[in-house]
N, C-alpha and C positions, 0 to 999 in steps of 0.2 A: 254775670254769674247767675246759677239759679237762685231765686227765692229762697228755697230750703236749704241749699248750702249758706247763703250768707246765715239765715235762720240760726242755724244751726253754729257756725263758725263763732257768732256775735252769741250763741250762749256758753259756749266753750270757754272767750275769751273772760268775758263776765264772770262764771265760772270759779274761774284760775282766780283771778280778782279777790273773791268772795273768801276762795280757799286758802288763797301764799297763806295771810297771817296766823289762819288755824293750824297752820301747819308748823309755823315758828311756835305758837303758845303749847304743842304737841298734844293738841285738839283728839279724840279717839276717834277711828277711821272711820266708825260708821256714822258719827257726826257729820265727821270730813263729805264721803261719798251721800249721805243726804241732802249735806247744803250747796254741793256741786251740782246733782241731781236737780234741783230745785234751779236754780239759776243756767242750768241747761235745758229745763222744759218750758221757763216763763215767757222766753222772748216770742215760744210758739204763741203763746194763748194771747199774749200783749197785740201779737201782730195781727191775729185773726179773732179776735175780739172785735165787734159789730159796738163801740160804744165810747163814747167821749172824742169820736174823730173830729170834732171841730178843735178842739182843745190837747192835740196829738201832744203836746210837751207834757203835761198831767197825766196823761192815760197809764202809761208806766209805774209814775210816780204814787197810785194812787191803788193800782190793782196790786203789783207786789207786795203791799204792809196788808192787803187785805187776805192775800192767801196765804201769807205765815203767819197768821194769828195761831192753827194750831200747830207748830214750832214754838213758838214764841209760849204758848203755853207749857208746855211740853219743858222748855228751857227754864222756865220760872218755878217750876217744880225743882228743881236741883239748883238752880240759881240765880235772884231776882236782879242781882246787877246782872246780868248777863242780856237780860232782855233790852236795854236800850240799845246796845251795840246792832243788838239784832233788826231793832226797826229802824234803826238811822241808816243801817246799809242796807236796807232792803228798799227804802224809800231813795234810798240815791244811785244805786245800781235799778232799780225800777225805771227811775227818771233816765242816768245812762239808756237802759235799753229803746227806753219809747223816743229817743233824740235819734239816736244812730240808725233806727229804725224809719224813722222817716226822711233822713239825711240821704239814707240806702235805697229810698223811695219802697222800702217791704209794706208799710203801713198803709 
């Protein structure tokens, strides 16, 4: 399969992931459609990102909590428990993407 469909498929799934439970706690949509957004673009930058390739299981795990830092601000403004949840699944769906990603051989 291409590159960019898996790319793509693997942020979709991820994605969905991110989103079920917001959608259970009836999260508002534009939450929802940013934090989809957001784990639909990452696996591009994770995969084509020139950096920590010796170390491809981190790469993930280490670029995702870095680029929702402003989310995660953004979220601590309205509510400060709300920001761990956000870096625990961003560092673990991070880590997911950079696995599956080199499993796929995309990385």
């Amino acid at each position: 399969m291409n590159e960019l469909l898996l790319t793509l498929l693997v942020g979709i799934v991820i994605g969905v992931i991110d989103v079920a439970p917001m959608i259970k706690m009836k999260i508002d949509r534009y939450a929802l459609s940013s934090a989809f957004t957001f784990y639909l673009v990452m696996p591009f930058i994770i995969y084509n990102l020139d950096f920590l390739n010796n170390i491809w299981w981190l790469k993930g795990g280490l670029i995702t909590p870095l680029l929702s830092i402003p989310t995660t601000i953004l979220i601590a403004k309205a509510d400060k428990k709300g920001c761990i949840p956000v870096i625990i699944m961003s560092i673990v769906l991070g880590t997911i993407i950079g696995i599956v990603g080199h499993l796929l051989g995309i990385m």
